[in-house]
C-alpha positions in Angstrom: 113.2 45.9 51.9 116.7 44.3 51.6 118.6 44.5 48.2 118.4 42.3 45.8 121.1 39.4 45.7 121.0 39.2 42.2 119.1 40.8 38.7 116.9 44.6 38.4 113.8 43.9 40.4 112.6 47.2 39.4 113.2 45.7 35.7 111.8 42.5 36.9 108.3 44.3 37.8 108.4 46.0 34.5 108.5 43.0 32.8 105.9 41.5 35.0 104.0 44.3 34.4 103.8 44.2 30.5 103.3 40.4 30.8 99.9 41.0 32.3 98.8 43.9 30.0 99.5 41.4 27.1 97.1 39.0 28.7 94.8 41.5 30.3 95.1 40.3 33.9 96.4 41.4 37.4 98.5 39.6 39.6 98.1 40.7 43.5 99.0 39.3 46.9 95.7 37.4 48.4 95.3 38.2 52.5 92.0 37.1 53.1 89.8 33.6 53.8 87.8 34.1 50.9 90.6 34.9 48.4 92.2 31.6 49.5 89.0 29.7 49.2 88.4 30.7 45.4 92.5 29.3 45.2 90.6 26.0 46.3 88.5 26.2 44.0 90.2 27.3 41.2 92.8 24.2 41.8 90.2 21.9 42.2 88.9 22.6 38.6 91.9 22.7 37.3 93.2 18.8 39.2 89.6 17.4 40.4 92.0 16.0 43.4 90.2 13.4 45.7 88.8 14.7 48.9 91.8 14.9 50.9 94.0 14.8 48.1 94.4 19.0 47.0 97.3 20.6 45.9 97.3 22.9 49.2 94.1 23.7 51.7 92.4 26.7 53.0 94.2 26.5 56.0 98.2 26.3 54.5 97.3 29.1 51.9 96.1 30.8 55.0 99.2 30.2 57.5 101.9 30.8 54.4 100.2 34.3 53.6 100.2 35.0 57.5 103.8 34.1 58.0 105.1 36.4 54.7 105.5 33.5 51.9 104.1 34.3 48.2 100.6 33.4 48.0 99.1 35.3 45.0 96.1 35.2 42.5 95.7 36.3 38.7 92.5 38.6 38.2 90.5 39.0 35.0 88.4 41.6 36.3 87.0 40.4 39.6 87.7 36.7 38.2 90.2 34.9 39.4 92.1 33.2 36.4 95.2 31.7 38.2 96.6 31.5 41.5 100.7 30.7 42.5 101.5 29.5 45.9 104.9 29.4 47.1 107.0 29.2 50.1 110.3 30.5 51.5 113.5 27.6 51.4 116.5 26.9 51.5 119.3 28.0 51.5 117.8 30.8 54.2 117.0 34.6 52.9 117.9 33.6 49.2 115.4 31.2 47.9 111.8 30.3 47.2 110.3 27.2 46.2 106.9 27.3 44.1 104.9 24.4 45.6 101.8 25.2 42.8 101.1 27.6 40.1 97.5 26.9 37.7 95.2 28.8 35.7 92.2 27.4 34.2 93.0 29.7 30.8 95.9 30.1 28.5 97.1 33.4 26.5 100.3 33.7 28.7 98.6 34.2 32.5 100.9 31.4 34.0 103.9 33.6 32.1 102.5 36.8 33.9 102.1 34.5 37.3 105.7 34.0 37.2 107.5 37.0 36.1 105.2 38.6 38.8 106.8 35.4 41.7 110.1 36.3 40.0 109.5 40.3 40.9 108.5 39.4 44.4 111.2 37.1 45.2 114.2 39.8 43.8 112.5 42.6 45.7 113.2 40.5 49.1 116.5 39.6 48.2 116.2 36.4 46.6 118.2 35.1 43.9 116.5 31.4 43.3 113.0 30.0 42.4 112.8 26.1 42.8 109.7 24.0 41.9 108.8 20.6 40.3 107.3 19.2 37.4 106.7 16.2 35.8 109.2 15.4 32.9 106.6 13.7 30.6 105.0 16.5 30.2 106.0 18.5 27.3 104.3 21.9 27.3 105.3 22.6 30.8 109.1 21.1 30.4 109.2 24.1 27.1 107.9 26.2 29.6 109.8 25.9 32.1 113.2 25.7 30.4 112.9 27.4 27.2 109.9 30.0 28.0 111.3 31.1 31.1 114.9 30.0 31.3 114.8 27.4 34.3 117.3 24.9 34.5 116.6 21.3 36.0 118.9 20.1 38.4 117.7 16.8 40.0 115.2 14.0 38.5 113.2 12.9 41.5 111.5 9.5 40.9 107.9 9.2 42.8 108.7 12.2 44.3 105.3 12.6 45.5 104.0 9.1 46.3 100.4 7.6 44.5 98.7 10.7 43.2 94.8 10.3 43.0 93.9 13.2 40.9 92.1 13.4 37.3 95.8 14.8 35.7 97.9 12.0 37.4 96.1 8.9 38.2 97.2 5.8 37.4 101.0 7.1 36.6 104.2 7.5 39.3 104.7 11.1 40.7 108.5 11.3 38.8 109.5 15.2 39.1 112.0 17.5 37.3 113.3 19.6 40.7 113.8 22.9 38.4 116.0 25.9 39.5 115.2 29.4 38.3 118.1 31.7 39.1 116.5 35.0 38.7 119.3 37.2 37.7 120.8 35.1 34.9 121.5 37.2 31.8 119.9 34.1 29.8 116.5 34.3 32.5 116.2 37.7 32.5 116.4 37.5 28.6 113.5 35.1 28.9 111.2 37.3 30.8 111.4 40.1 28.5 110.5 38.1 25.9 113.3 37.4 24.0 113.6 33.5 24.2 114.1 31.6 21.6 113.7 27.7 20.7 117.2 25.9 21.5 118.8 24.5 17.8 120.4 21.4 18.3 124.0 21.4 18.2 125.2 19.0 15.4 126.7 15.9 16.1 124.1 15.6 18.8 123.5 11.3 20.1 120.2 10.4 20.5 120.0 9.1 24.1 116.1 8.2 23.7 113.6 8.4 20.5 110.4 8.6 20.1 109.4 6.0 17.4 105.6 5.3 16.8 104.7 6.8 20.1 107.1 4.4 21.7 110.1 5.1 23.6 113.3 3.6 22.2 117.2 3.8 23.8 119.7 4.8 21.6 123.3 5.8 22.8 124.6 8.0 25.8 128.2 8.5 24.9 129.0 12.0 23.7 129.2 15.8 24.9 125.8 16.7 23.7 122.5 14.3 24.3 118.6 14.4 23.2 116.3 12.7 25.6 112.8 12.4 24.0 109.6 12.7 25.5 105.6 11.6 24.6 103.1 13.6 22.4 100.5 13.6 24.8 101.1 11.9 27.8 98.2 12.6 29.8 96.0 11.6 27.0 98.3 8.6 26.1 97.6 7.3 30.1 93.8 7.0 28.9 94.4 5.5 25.6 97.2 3.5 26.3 98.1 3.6 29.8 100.9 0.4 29.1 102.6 2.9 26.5 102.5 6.0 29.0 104.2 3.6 32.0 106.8 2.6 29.2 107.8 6.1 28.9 107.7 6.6 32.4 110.3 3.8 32.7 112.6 4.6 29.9 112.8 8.4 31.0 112.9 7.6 34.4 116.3 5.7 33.3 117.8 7.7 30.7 117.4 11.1 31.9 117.2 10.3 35.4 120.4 8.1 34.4 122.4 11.0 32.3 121.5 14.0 35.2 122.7 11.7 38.0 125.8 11.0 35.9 126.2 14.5 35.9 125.0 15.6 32.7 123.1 19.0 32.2 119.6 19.7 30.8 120.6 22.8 28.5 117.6 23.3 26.5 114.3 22.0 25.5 113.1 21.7 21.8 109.7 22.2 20.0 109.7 18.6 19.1 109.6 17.6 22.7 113.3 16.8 23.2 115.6 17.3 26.0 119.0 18.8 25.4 121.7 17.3 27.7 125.2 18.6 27.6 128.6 17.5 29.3 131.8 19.4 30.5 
């Protein structure tokens, strides 16, 4: 086992390991047909994807798991509660990229999921996680950036073409492309436990607002910059699908716009806001 290139990985697994006491579950490496079948399932109640249309098959969880990538599931018992799939990137021998992580039930398994991916990839040397998620949607965009300490560092628009499951139907496939450096004081902060909600530095423009359910543009000069996001989007798409593509637009342009312009996601509030800072 090389060293790692950056952070404790034997702190790492400690913190994994209290993650999934707190939520009474097990995270272990799956090797077998049968392991990865109840993956498909599990995915498939959590996206009822189209036939043809799955996050990953049988047969890639299969090969990935053969070849030494992180395919893993989260065990209540002899239940599986979750399930992470990730594969090895670039650049070479330093990072991973998480292609799908679900659980069908909350009380912090998809926290113990990651800290246990963060674990595995410091004990092989890595130093970076990378994975995508849409910017709309706010519990995972506090998840990501203020729960475990990611960092987005590209807005991809329709990154993954027309999407014909129950969650995305209907909407574009925009995507965050997050980075997770896993020995960052601030990340492995965040893993202990230890994070807490961003405050909003004063002086702060409001880039986007949220106004009625509405998006609405406000101003992008200054250092720091909010970016606003929808309530519920996936429930706005059913009850208002011509409000959900407005937002889809109007973040799309505004933080797609400030990121591309060089502008850094920093934070992300309990209100649903992005925090955007220049040099």
């Amino acid at each position: 086992m090389t060293e790692p290139a950056g952070g404790d990985a034997q702190e790492a697994a400690r913190q994994y390991e209290a993650a999934a006491r707190r939520c009474g579950v097990q995270v272990r490496e799956l090797r077998e047909l049968a392991e990865f079948e109840l993956v498909f399932a599990l995915f498939d109640d959590i996206w009822k994807a189209e036939p043809g249309n799955a996050p990953i098959s049988v047969e890639l969880m299969r090969a990935f798991s053969h070849s030494g990538n992180y395919v893993t599931g989260a065990f209540d018992g002899t239940t599986m509660v979750g399930a992470s799939v990730a594969f090895l990137a670039d650049p070479p021998g330093r990072a991973l990229h998480s292609h799908v992580t679900g659980t069908t039930v909350g009380r912090g398994v998809g926290f113990a999921l990651k800290l246990h991916q963060r674990a595995w990839a410091l004990a092989r040397g890595l130093d970076r996680v990378s994975w995508t998620f849409d910017p709309l949607v706010r519990r995972n965009a506090y998840f990501n950036i203020t729960k475990l300490g990611g960092r987005p560092e590209a807005y991809l628009p329709a990154f993954y073409g027309a999407m014909e499951d129950l969650i995305n139907a209907g909407d574009e496939s925009d995507r965050l492309l997050l980075a997770w450096r896993l020995g960052e004081p601030h990340v492995a902060a965040a893993c202990s436990g230890a994070a807490r909600p961003p405050r909003v530095p004063p002086g702060a423009v409001v880039a986007l607002a949220d106004e009625r359910d509405l998006p609405v543009a406000g101003g992008t000069r200054g250092r720091v910059l909010l970016v606003a996001t929808p309530h519920d989007v996936e429930a706005l798409r059913r009850a208002a699908p011509a409000a959900a593509k407005a937002w889809r637009y109007a973040v799309r342009d505004v933080l797609g716009g400030l990121i591309g312009d060089g502008a850094r996601v920093t934070g992300f509030t309990t209100d649903g806001r992005y925090i955007l800072e220049r040099e």
